[in-house]
NUMAR-477996 format. One record per atom (N, C-alpha, C): atom name; z, x, y. Coordinates in pm, whole numbers, plus 32768, in hexadecimal, padded with zeros to 4 digits. Each point is the difference from the previous one (the first is absolute). Example, Ala and Ser with C-alpha at 12.3 -4.5 7.8 and 13.67 -1.06 7.14 Angstrom:
! NUMAR-477996
{"N", {830C, 8527, 7DC7}}
{"CA", {8000, 7FA7, 8077}}
{"C", {8000, 805A, 8078}}
{"N", {7FB8, 7FDD, 8069}}
{"CA", {8006, 8052, 8077}}
{"C", {8049, 7FB3, 806D}}
! end
This chain:
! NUMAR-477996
{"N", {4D42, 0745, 590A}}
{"CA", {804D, 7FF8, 807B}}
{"C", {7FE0, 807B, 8055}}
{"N", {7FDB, 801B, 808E}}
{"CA", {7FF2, 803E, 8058}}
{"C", {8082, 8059, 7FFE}}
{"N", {7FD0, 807C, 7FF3}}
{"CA", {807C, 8086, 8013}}
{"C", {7FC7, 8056, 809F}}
{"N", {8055, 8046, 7FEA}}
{"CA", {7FF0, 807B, 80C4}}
{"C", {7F98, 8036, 7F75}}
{"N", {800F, 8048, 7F8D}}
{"CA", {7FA1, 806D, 7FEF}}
{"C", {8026, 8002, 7F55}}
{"N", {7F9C, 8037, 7FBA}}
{"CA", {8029, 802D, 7F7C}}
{"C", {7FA2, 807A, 7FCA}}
{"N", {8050, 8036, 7FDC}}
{"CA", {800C, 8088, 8004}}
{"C", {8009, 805A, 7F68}}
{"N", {7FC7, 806A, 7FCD}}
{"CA", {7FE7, 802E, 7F8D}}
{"C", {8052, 8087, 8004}}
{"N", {804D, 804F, 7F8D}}
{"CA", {8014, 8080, 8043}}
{"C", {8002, 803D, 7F41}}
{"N", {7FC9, 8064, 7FF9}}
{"CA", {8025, 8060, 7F94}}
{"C", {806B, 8040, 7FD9}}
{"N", {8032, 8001, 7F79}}
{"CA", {809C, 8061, 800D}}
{"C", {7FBD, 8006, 7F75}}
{"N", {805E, 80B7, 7FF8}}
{"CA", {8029, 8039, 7F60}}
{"C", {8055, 7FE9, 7FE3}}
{"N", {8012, 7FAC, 7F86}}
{"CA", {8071, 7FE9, 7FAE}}
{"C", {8030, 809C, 7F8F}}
{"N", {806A, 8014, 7FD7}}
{"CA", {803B, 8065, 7FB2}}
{"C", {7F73, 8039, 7F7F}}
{"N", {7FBA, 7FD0, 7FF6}}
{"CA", {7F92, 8025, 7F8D}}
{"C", {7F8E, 804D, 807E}}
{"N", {7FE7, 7FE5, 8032}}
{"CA", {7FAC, 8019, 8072}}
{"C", {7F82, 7F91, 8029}}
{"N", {8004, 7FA1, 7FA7}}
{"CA", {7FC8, 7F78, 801D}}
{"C", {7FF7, 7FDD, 8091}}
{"N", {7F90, 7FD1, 803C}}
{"CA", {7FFB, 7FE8, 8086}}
{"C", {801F, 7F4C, 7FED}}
{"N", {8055, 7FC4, 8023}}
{"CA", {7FD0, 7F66, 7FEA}}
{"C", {801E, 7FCA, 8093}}
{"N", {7FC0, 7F80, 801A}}
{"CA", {7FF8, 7FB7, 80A0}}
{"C", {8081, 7FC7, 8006}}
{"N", {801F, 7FE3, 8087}}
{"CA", {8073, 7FB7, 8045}}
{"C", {7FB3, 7FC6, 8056}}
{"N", {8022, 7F7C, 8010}}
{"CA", {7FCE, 7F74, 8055}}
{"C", {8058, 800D, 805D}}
{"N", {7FDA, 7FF5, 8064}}
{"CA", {807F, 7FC5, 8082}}
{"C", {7FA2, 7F92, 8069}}
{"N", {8079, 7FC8, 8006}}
{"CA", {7FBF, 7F7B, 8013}}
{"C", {805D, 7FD6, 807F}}
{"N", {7FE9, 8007, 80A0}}
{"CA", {8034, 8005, 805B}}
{"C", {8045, 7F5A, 804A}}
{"N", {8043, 7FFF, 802A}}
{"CA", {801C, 7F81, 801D}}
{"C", {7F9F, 7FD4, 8098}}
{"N", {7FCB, 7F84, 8024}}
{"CA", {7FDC, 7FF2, 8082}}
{"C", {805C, 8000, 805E}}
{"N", {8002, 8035, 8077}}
{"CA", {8050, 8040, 805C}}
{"C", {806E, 7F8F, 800D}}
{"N", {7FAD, 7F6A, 801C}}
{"CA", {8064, 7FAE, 803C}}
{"C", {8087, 7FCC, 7F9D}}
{"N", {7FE6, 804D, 7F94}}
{"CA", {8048, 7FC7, 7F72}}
{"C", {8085, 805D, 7FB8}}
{"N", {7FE5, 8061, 808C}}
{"CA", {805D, 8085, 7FF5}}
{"C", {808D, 7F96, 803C}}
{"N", {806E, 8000, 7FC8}}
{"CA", {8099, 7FD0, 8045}}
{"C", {8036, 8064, 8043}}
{"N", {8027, 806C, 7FC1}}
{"CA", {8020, 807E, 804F}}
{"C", {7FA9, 8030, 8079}}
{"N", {8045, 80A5, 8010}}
{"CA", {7F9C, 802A, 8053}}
{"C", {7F8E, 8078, 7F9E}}
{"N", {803A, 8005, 7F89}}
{"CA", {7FAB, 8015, 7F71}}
{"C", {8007, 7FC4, 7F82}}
{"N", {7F9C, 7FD4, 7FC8}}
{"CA", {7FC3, 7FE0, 7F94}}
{"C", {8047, 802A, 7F8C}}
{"N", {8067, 7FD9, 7F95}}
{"CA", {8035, 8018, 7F97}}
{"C", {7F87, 8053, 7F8C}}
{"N", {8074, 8048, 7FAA}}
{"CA", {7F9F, 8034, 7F92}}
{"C", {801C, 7FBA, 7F6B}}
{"N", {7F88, 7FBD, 7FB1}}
{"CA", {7FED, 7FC8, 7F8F}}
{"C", {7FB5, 8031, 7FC3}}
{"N", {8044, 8038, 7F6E}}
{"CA", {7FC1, 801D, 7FAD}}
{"C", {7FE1, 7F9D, 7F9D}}
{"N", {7F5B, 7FEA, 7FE0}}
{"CA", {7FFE, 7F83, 7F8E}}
{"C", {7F9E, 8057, 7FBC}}
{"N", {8036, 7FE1, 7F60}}
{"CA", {7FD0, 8017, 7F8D}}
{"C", {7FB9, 7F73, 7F8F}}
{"N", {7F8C, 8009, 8030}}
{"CA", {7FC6, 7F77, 7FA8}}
{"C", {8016, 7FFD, 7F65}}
{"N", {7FE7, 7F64, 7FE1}}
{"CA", {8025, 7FE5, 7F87}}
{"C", {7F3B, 8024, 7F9B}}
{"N", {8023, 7FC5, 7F96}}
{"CA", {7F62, 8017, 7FB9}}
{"C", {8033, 803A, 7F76}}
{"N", {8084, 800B, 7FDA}}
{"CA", {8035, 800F, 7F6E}}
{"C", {7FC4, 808A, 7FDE}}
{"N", {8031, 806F, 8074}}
{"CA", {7FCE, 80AE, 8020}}
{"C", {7F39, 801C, 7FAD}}
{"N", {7FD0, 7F79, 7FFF}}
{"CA", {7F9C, 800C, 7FBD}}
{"C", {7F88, 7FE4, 8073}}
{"N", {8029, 7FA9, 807A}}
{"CA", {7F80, 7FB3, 8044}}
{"C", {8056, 8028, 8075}}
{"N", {7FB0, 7FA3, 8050}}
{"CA", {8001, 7FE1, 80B3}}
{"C", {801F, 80A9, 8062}}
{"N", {7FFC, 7FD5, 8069}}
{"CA", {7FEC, 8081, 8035}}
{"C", {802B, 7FF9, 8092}}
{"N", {8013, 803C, 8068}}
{"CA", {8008, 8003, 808C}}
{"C", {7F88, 7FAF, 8069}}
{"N", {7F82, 7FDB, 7FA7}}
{"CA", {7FAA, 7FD6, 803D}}
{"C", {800C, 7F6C, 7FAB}}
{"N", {801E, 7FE4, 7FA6}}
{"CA", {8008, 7FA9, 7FA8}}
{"C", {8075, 7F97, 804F}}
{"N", {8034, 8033, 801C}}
{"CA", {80BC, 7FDE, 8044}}
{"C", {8003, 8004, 8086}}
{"N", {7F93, 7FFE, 8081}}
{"CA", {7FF0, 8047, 8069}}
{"C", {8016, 7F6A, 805A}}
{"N", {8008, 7F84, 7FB0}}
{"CA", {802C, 7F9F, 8054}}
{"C", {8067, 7FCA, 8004}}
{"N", {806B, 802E, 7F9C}}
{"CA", {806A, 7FC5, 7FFD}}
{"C", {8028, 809E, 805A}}
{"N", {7FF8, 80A2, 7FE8}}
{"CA", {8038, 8042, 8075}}
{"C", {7FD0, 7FB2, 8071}}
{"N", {7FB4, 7FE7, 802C}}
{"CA", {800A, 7FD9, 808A}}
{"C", {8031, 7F8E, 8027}}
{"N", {8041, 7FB5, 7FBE}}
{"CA", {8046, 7F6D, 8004}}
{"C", {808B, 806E, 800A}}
{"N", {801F, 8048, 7FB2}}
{"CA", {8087, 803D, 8021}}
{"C", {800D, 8065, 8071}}
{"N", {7F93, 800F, 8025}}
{"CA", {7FFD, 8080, 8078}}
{"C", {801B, 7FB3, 809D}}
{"N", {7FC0, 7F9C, 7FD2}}
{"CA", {8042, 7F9E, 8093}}
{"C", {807B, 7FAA, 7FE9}}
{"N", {8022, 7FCD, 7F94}}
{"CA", {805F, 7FAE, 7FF2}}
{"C", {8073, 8035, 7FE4}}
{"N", {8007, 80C5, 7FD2}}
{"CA", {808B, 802B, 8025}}
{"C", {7FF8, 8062, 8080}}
{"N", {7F95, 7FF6, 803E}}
{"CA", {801D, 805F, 8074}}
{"C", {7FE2, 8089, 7FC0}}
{"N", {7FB0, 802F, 7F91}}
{"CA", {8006, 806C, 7FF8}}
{"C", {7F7E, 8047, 7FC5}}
{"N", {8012, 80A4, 802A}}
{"CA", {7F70, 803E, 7FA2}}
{"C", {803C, 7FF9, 7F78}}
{"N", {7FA9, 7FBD, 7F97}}
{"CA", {8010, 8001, 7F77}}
{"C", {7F96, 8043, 7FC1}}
{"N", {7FEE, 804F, 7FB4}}
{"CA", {800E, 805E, 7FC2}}
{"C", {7FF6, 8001, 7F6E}}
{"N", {7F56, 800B, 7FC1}}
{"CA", {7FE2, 7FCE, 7F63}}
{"C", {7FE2, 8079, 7FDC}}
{"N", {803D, 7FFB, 7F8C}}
{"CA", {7FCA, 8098, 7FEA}}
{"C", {7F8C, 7FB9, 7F5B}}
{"N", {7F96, 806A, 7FF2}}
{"CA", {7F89, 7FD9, 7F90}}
{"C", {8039, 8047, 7F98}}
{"N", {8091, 7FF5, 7FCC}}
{"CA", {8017, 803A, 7F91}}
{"C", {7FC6, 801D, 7F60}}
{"N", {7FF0, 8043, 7FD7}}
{"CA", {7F90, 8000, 7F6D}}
{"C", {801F, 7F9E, 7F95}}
{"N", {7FCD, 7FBD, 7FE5}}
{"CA", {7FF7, 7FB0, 7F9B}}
{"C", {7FC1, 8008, 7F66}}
{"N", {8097, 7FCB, 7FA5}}
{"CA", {7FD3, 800A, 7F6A}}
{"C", {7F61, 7FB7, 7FA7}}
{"N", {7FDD, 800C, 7FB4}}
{"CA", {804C, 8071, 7FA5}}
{"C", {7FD5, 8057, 802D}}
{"N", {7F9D, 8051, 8040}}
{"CA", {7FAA, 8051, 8010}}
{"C", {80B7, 8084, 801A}}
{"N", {8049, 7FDB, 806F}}
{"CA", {804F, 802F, 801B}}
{"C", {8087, 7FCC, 7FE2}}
{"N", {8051, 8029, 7F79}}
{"CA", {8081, 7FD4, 7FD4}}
{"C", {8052, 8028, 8022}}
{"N", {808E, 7FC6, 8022}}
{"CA", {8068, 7FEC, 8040}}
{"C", {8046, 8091, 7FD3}}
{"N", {8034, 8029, 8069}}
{"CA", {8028, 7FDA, 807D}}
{"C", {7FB3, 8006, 808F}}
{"N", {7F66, 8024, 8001}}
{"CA", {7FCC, 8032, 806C}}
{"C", {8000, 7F90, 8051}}
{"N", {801E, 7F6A, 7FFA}}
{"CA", {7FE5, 7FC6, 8057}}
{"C", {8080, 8007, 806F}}
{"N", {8077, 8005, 7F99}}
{"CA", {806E, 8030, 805E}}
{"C", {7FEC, 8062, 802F}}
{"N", {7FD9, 806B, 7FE5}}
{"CA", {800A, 808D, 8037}}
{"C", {7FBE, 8013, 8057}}
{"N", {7F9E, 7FA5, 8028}}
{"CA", {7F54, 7FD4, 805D}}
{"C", {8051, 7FA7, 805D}}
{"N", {806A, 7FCE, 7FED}}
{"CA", {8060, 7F82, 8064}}
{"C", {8051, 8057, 806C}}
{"N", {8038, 803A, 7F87}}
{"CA", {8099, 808C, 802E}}
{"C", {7F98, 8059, 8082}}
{"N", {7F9D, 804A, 7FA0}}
{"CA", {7FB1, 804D, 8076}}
{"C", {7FF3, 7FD2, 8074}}
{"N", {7FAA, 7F72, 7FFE}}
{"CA", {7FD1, 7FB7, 805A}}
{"C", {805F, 7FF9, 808E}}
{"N", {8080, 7FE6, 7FB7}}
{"CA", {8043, 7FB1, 8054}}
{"C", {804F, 8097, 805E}}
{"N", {7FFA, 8085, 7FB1}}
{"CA", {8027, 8065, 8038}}
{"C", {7FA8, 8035, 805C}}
{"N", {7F67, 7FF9, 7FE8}}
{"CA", {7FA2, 7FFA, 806E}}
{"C", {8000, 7FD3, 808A}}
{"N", {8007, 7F54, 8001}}
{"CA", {7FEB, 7FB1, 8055}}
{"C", {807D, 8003, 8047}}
{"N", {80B2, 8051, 7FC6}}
{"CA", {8062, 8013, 807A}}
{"C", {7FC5, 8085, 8037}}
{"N", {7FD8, 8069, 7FB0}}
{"CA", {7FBB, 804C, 803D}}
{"C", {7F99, 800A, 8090}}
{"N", {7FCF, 7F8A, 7FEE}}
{"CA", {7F97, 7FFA, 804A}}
{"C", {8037, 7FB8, 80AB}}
{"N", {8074, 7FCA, 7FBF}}
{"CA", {805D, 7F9B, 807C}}
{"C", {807B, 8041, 804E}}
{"N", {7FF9, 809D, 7FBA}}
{"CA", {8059, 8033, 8018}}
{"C", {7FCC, 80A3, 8056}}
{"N", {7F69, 8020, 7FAF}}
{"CA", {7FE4, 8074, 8046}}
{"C", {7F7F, 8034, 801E}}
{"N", {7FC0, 7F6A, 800B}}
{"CA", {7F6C, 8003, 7FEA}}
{"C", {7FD1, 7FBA, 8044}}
{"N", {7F9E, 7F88, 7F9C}}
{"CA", {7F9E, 7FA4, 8064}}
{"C", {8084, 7F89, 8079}}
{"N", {8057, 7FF9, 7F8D}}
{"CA", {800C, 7F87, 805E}}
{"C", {8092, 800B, 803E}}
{"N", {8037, 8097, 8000}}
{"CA", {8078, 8026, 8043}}
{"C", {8015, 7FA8, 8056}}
{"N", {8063, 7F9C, 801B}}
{"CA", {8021, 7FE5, 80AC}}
{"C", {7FCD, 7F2A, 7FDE}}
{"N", {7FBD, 7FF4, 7FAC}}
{"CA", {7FC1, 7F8D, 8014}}
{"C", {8021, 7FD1, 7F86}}
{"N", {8089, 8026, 7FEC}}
{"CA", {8030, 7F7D, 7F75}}
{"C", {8084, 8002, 8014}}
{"N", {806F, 7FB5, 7FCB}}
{"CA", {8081, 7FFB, 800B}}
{"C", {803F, 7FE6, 7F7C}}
{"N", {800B, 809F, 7FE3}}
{"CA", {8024, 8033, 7F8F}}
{"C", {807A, 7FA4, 7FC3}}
{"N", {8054, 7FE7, 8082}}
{"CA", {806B, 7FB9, 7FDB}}
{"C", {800C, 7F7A, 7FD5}}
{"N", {7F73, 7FF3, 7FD2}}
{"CA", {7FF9, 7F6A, 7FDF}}
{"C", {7F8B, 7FEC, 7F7D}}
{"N", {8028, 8039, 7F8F}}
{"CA", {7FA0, 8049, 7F92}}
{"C", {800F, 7F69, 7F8D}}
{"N", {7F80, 7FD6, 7FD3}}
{"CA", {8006, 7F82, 7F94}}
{"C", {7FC4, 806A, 7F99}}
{"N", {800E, 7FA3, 7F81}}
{"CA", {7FBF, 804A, 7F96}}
{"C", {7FC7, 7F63, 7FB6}}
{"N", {7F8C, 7FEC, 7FE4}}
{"CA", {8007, 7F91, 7FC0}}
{"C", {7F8D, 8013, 7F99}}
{"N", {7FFA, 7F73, 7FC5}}
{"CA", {7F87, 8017, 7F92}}
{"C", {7FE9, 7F67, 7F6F}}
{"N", {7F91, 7FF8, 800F}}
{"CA", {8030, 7F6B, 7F75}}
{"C", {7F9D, 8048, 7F69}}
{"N", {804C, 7FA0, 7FC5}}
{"CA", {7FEA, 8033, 7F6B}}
{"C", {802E, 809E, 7FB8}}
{"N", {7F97, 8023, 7FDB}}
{"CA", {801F, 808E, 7FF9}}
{"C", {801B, 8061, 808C}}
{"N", {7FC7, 7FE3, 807F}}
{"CA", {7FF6, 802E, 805E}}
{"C", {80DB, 7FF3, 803E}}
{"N", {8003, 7F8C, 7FDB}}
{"CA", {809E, 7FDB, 7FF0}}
{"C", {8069, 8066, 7FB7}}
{"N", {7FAC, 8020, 7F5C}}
{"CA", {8049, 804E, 7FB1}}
{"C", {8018, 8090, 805D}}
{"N", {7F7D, 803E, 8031}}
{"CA", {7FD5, 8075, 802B}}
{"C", {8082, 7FE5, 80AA}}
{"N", {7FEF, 7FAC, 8033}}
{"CA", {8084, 7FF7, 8067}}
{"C", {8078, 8021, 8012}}
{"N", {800C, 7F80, 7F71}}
{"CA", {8096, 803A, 7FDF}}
{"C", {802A, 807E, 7FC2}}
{"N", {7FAE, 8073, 7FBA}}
{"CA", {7FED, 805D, 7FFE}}
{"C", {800C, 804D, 8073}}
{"N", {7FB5, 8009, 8065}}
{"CA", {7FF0, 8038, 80A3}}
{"C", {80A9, 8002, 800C}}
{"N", {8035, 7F6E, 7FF0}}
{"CA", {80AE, 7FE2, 8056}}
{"C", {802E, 805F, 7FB9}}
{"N", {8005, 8025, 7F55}}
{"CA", {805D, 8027, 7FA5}}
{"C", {7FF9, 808E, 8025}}
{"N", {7F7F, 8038, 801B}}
{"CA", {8001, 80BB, 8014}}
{"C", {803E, 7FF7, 809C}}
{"N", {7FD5, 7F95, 8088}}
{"CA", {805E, 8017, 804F}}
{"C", {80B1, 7FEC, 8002}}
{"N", {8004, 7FF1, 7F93}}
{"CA", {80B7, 7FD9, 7FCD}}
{"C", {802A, 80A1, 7FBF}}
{"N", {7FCB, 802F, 7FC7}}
{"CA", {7FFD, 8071, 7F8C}}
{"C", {804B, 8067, 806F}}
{"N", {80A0, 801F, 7FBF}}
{"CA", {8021, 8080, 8021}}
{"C", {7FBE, 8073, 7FE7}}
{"N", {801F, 806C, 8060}}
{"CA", {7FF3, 8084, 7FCA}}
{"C", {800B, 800B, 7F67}}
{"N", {7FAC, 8090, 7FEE}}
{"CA", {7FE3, 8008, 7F64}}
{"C", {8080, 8057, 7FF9}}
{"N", {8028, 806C, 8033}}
{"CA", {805B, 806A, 7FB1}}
{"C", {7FC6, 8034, 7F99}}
{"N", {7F98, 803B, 8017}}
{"CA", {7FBB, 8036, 7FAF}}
{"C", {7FCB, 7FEA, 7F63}}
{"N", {8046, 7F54, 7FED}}
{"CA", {7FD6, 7FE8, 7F74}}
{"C", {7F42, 7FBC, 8022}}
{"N", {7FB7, 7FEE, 7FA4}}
{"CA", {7FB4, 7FE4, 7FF7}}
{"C", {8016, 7F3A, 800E}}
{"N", {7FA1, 7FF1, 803F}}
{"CA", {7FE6, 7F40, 8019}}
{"C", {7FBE, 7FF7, 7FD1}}
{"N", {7FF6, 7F6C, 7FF8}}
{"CA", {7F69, 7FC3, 7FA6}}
{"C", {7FD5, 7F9C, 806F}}
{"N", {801E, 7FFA, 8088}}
{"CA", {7FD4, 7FC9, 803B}}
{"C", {800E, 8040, 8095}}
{"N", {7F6F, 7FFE, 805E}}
{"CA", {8032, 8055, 808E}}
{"C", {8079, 7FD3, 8040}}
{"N", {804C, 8055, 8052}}
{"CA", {805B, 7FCD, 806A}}
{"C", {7F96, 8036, 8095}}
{"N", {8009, 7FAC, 8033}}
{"CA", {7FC6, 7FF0, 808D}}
{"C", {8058, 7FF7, 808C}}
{"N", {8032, 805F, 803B}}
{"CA", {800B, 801A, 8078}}
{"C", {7FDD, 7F9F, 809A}}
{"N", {7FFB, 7FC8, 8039}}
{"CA", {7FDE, 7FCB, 8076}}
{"C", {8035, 8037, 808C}}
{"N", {7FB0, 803F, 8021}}
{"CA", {800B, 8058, 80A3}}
{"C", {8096, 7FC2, 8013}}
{"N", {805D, 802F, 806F}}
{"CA", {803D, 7FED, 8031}}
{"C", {7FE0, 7F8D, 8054}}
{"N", {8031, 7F7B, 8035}}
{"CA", {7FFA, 7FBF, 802E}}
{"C", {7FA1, 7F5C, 7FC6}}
{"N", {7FBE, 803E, 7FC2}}
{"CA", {7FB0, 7F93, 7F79}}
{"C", {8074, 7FC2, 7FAC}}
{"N", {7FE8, 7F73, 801B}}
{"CA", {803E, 7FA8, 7FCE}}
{"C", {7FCD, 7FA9, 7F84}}
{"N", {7FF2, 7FF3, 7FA5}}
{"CA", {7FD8, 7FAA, 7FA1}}
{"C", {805D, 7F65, 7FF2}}
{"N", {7FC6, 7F95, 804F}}
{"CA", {801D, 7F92, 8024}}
{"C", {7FFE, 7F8F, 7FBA}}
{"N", {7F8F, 8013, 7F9E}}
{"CA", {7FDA, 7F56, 7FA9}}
{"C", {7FA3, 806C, 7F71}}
{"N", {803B, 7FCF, 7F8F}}
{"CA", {7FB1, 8013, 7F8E}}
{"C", {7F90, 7F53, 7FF1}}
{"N", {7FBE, 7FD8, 7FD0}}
{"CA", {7FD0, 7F97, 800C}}
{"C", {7F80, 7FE4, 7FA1}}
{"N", {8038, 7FD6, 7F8D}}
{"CA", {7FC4, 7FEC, 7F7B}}
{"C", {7FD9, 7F82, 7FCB}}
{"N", {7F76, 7FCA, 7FF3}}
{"CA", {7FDE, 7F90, 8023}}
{"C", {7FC5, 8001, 7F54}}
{"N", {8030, 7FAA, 7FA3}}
{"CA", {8022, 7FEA, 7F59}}
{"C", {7FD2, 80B8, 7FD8}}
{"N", {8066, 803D, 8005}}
{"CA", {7FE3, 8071, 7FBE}}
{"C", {801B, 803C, 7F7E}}
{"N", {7FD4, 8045, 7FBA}}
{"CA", {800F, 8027, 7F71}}
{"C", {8043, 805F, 7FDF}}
{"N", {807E, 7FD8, 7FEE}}
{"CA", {807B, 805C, 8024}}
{"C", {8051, 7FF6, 7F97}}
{"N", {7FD0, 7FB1, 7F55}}
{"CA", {8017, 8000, 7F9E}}
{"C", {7FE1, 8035, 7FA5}}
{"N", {8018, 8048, 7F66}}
{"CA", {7F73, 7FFA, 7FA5}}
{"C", {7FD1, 7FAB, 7FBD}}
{"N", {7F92, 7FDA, 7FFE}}
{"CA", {7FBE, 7F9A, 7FC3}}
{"C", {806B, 7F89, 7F7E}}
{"N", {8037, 7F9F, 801B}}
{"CA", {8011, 7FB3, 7F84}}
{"C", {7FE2, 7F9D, 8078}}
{"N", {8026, 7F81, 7F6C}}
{"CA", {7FD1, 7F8C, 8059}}
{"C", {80B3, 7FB6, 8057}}
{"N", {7FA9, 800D, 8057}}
{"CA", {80A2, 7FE6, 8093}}
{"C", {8014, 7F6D, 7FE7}}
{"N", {806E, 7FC7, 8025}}
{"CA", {7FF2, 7F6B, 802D}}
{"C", {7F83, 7FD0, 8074}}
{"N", {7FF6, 8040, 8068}}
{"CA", {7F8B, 7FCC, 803A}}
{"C", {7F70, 800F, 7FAC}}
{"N", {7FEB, 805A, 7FC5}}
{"CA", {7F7F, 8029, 7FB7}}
{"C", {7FE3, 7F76, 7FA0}}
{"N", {8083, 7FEF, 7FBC}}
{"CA", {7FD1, 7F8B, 7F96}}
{"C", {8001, 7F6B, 8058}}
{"N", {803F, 8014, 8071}}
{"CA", {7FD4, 7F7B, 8041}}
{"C", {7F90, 8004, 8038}}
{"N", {7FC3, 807F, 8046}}
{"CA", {7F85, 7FD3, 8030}}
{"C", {7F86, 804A, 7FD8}}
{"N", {801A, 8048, 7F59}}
{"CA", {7F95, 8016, 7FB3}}
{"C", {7F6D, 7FB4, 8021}}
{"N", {800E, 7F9F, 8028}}
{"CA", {7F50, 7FCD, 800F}}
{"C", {8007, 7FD3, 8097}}
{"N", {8038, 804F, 804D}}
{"CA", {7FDD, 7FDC, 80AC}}
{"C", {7F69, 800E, 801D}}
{"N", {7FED, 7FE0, 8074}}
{"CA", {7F95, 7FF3, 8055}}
{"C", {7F9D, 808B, 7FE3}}
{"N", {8054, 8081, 8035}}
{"CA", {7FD5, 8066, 801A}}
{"C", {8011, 8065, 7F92}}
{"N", {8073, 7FFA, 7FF3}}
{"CA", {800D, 8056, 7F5C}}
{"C", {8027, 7FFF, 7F8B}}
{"N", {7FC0, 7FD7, 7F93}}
{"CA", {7FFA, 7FB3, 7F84}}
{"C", {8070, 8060, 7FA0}}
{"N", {801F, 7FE8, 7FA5}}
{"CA", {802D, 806C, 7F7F}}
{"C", {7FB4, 8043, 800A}}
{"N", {7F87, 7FE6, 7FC7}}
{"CA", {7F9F, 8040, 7FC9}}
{"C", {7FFC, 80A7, 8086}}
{"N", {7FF5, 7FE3, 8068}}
{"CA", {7FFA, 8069, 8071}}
{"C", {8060, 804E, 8028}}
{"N", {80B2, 7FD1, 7FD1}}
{"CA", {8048, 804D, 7FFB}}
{"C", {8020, 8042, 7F86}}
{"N", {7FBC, 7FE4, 7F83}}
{"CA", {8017, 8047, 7FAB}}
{"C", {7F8B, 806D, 7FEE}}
{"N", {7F74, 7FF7, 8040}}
{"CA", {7FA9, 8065, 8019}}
{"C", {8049, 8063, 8061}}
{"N", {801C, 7FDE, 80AF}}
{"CA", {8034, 8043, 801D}}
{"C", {806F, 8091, 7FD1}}
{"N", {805D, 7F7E, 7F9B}}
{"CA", {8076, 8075, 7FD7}}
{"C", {7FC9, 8066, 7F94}}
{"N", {7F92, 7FD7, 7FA4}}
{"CA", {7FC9, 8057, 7F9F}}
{"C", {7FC0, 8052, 803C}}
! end
């Protein structure tokens, strides 16, 4: 699908890892406002596959169809890289790219007040993650096991939006044993995945 522009940008995550952010612009006439909403999507691939370029047509199906710059970040993928870095590669990401909407590239040309977070599969899990550290009170100085995330003053977080995400631990669900031999993903692939 035809976008205004798509766009690459570098950020350091907390290790000093450089990893990419996709932004993926909406075409002008597809803007509702008088700015373009901000979406963050985190692809699925069971934190093992797919990628921002892999995923670069369904962002742009969402970059026009919610009115907004969405926003992939190329988070590291297992095993090579075991958990938690893909969250922590999400968390960064997503502290970057308000960064960037707030005092940087794209100051002035997003409407903070209208913030999605979305994502399917694991990219779903990694979402609903994103919502849970933007929920997270202050620490009071005890130690977390998960970031709390801040949003500028006036940034609104509007829609979490989790399309079959993995937000369980592995047993077999009622849906799993009904559609153990679907089309697309067999037993056999969710039990590789979870191992």
């Amino acid at each position: 699908e035809e976008v205004e522009k798509v766009e690459d940008f570098q950020v350091k995550v907390r290790d000093g890892t450089e990893i990419a952010i996709r932004l993926v612009f909406p075409k002008q006439e597809k803007v509702t406002g008088s700015l373009p909403a901000l979406a963050f999507y985190c692809h699925g691939g069971a934190f093992v596959a797919q990628s921002p370029k892999s995923m670069e047509f369904f962002a742009r199906q969402a970059a026009n169809s919610m009115s907004a710059v969405v926003a992939v970040p190329n988070y590291r993928l297992a095993p090579e890289f075991k958990f938690p870095t893909a969250h922590t590669d999400c968390v960064d990401a997503f502290s970057a790219v308000l960064n960037l909407c707030t005092s940087s590239t794209l100051a002035g040309k997003v409407d903070l007040s209208k913030i999605a977070i979305f994502g399917d599969s694991a990219g779903g899990h990694l979402a609903a993650h994103l919502a849970f550290c933007l929920s997270r009170p202050r620490s009071n100085g005890r130690k977390n096991t998960a970031d709390a995330i801040r949003l500028p003053e006036g940034c609104r977080l509007k829609a979490a939006i989790l399309f079959c995400p993995v937000v369980t631990p592995y047993s077999p669900t009622g849906s799993h044993v009904r559609l153990c031999n679907g089309p697309l993903i067999g037993e056999g692939l969710i039990t590789w995945m979870w191992n």
